[in-house]
C-alpha positions in Angstrom: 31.0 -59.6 146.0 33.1 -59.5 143.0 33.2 -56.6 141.3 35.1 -55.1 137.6 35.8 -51.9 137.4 36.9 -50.2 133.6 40.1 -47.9 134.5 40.8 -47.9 130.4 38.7 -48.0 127.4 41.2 -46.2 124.8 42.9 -48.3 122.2 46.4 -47.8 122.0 46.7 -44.4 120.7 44.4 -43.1 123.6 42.0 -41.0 123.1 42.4 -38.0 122.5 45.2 -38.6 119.8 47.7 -35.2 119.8 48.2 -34.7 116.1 44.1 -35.2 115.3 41.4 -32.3 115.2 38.7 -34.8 114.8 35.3 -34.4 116.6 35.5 -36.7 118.5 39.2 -35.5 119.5 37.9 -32.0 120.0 35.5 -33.5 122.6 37.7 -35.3 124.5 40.0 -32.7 125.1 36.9 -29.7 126.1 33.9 -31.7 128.0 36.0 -35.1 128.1 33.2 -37.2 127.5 35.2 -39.3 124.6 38.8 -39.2 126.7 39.8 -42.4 127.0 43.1 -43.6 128.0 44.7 -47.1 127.5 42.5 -50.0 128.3 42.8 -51.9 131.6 40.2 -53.1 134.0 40.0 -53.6 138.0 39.2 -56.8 139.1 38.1 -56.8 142.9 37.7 -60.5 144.6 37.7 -62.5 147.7 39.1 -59.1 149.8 42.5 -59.2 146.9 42.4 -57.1 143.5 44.0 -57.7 140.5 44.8 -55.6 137.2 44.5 -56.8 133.5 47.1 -54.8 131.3 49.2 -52.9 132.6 50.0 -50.1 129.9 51.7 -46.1 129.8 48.1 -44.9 131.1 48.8 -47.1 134.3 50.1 -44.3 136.9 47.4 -41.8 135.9 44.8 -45.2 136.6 46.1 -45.9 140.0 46.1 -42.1 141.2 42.4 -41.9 139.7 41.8 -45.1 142.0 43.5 -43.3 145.0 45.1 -46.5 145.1 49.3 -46.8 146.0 49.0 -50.8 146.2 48.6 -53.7 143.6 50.1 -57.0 143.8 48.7 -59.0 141.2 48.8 -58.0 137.3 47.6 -60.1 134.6 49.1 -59.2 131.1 47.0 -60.5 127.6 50.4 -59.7 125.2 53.5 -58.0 124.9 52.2 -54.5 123.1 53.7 -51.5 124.6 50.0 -50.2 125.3 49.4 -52.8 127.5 52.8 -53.5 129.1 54.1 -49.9 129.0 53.5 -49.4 133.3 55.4 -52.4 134.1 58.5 -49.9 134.6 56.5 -47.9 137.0 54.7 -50.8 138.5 57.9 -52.4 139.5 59.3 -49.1 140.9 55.9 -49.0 143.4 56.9 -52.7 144.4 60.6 -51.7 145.2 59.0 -48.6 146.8 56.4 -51.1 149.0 59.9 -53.6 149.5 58.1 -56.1 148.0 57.8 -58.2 145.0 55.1 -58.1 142.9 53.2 -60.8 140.5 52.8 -60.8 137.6 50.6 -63.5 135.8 50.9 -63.9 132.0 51.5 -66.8 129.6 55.2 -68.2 128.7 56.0 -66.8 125.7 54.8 -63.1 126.8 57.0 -63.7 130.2 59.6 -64.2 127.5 58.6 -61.4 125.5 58.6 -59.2 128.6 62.1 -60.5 130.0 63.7 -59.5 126.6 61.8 -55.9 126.9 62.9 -55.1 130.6 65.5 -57.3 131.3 65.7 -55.4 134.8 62.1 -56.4 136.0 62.8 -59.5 137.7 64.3 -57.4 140.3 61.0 -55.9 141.9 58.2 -58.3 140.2 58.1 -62.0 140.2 56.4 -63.9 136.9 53.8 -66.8 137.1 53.2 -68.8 133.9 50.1 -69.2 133.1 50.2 -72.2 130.8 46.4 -72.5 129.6 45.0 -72.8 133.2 45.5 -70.9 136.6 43.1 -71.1 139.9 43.8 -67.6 141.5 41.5 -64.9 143.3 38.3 -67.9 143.5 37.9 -67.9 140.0 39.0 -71.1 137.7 40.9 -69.1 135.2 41.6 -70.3 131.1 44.2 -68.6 128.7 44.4 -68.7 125.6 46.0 -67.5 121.9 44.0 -65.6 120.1 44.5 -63.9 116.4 46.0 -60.2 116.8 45.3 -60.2 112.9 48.3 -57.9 111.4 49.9 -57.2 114.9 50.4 -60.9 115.2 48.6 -62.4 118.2 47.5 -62.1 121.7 45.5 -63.7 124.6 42.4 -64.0 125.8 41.1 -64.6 129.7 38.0 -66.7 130.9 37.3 -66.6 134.0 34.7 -69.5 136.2 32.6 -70.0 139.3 29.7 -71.8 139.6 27.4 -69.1 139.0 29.2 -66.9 136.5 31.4 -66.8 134.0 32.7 -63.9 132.4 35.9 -63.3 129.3 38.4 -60.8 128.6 39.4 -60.5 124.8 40.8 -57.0 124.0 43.0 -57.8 121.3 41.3 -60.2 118.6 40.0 -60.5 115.3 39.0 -63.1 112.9 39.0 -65.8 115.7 38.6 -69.5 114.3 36.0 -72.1 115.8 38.9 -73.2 118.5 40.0 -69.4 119.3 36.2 -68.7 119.7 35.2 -72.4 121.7 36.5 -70.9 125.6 33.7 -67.7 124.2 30.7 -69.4 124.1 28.2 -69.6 127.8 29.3 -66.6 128.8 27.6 -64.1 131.8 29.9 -61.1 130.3 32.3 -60.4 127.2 34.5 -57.9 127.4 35.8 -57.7 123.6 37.8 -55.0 122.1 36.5 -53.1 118.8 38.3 -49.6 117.7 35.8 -48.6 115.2 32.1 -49.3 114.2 32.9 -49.8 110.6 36.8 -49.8 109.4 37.8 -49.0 106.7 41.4 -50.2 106.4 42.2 -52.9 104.2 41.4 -55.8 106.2 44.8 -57.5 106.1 46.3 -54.2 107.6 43.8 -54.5 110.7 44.0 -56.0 114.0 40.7 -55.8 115.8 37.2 -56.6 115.3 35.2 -53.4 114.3 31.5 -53.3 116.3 30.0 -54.5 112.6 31.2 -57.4 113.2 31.5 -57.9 116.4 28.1 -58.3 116.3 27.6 -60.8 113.9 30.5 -62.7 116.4 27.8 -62.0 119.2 24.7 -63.3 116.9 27.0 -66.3 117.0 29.1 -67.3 120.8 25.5 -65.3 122.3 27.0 -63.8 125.5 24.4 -62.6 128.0 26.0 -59.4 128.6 28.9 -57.8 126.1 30.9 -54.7 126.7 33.4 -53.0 123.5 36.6 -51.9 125.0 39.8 -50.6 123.2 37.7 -47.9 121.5 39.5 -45.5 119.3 38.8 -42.1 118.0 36.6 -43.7 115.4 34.2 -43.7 118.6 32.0 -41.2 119.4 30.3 -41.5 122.8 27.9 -39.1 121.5 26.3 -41.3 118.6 23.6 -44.1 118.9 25.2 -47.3 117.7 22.1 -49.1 117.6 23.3 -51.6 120.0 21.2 -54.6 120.9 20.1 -54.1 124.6 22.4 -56.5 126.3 25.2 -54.8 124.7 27.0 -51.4 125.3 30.2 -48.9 125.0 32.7 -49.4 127.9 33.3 -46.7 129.7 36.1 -45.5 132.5 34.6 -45.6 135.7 32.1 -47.9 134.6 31.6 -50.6 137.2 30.1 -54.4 137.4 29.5 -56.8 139.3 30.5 -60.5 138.7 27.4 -61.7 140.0 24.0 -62.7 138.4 
C-alpha cells in the first residue's frame, strides 16, 4: 500500500523563527505543538521510498524516521529551504558507497550544479522533462508561479485509482499552471498564512483565503496546507471545509481510496 508521510510542514523560516516572541513562536518552543521544521514529505511505494525536497531540516527528518538510507529525492526548485540537505544527503551516499538519485527538472539540475558544483560526485541527476514513470506511479512536472521568488514546480502523480499533487511553492497560478490540478484524490498545496497581509506583489504563496476559493474551483477530494509559517496557529479553528485540513509532521496517508 502506498503510503505519504509529512516529515516537514514549516515554510522556510521554520517554525519556531529565533528572533520572534510571537504566540505562536512561544508555543512551539514550550509544548511544540506549532514546531514545524522545513517542509518535505515521505513517499513509501512498491517496497522503494522516495523524498520530495530535500531542505536544512533534512538530517533532523531522517534521524526522526530512524532511517540512515534514501536513494531517490525529488526536488520542486532550487530555494535553499528545499535543497539545503543535498550537502548532507550526498555525504550519507558517499558514506553508503553509493550514488544517489536525484529527480528534478533541467533547469533546477542546472540551478543545483551551479550551487554545489561537487554533488555529482556522490548523487547522480535524472531530468525530469514534464513526464517520468518511477516508483508505479505515472508522474507529471510542471512550472508553476513562485510569485516574487520567481517560480517553481509542481508534481502529479497517477494510477488507475488515485491521483494525488504536490504544489508547495505557488501562487496566482493561470488556467494552464492550474489544468495538471484538476481530478485530484489529494492536494498537497502550500499556504504560509490564513490572511497576508503583505503587498501582494512582495508575496510568494497562496494564503488559506485563497486557497480556498482555488479549491471552490480545481475541487480536490482531499486537500492538505503545507509550508505553514508562524502566521499559523495550530491552536485556532480555521473553519476549514471538512475535506480539508492543516498538515502536520508525523501525519500519515495512504495513497489509496
Amino acid at each position: 500500500m502506498d503510503k505519504l508521510t509529512f516529515l516537514g510542514t514549516g515554510d522556510s523560516m521554520a517554525v519556531p523563527r529565533v528572533y520572534c516572541r510571537c504566540n505562536v513562536c512561544e508555543e512551539a518552543r514550550t509544548s511544540g505543538i506549532n514546531r514545524r521544521l522545513r517542509s518535505s514529505v515521505l513517499v513509501e511505494s512498491h517496497h522503494e521510498h522516495f523524498m520530495i525536497d530535500c531542505g536544512p531540516s533534512w538530517r533532523e527528518q531522517m534521524e526522526q524516521q530512524q532511517r540512515t538510507d534514501l536513494d531517490h529525492l525529488l526536488i520542486t526548485h532550487a530555494h535553499y529551504d528545499h535543497i539545503g540537505g543535498l550537502p548532507e544527503y550526498a555525504d550519507l551516499c558517499r558514506w553508503l558507497r553509493k550514488k544517489g538519485n536525484v529527480y528534478a527538472s533541467p533547469e533546477v539540475i542546472e540551478q543545483l550544479r551551479t550551487i554545489y558544483p561537487w554533488l555529482e560526485n556522490n548523487v547522480s541527476y535524472h531530468p525530469v522533462d514534464g513526464h517520468l514513470n518511477q516508483w508505479g506511479w505515472s508522474i507529471t512536472c510542471w512550472k508553476v508561479s513562485h510569485g516574487h521568488n520567481g517560480f517553481s514546480y509542481a508534481y502529479r502523480f497517477d494510477k488507475p485509482d488515485f491521483a494525488w499533487a504536490y504544489c508547495p511553492d505557488s501562487i496566482n497560478l493561470s488556467a494552464k499552471e492550474k489544468r495538471p490540478l484538476y481530478e485530484l484524490d489529494l492536494l498537497i498545496l502550500g499556504t504560509s498564512f490564513y490572511k497576508e497581509e503583505a503587498p501582494f506583489h512582495s508575496r510568494s504563496l497562496y494564503d488559506i483565503v485563497e486557497a480556498l476559493e482555488l479549491l471552490n474551483e480545481i475541487r480536490p477530494a482531499y486537500t492538505c496546507f503545507t509550508h505553514l509559517s508562524h502566521g499559523i496557529d495550530w491552536r485556532e479553528d480555521y473553519g476549514l471545509p471538512p475535506n480539508c485540513r492543516l498538515a502536520k509532521e508525523g501525519l500519515s496517508l495512504l495513497l489509496a481510496k
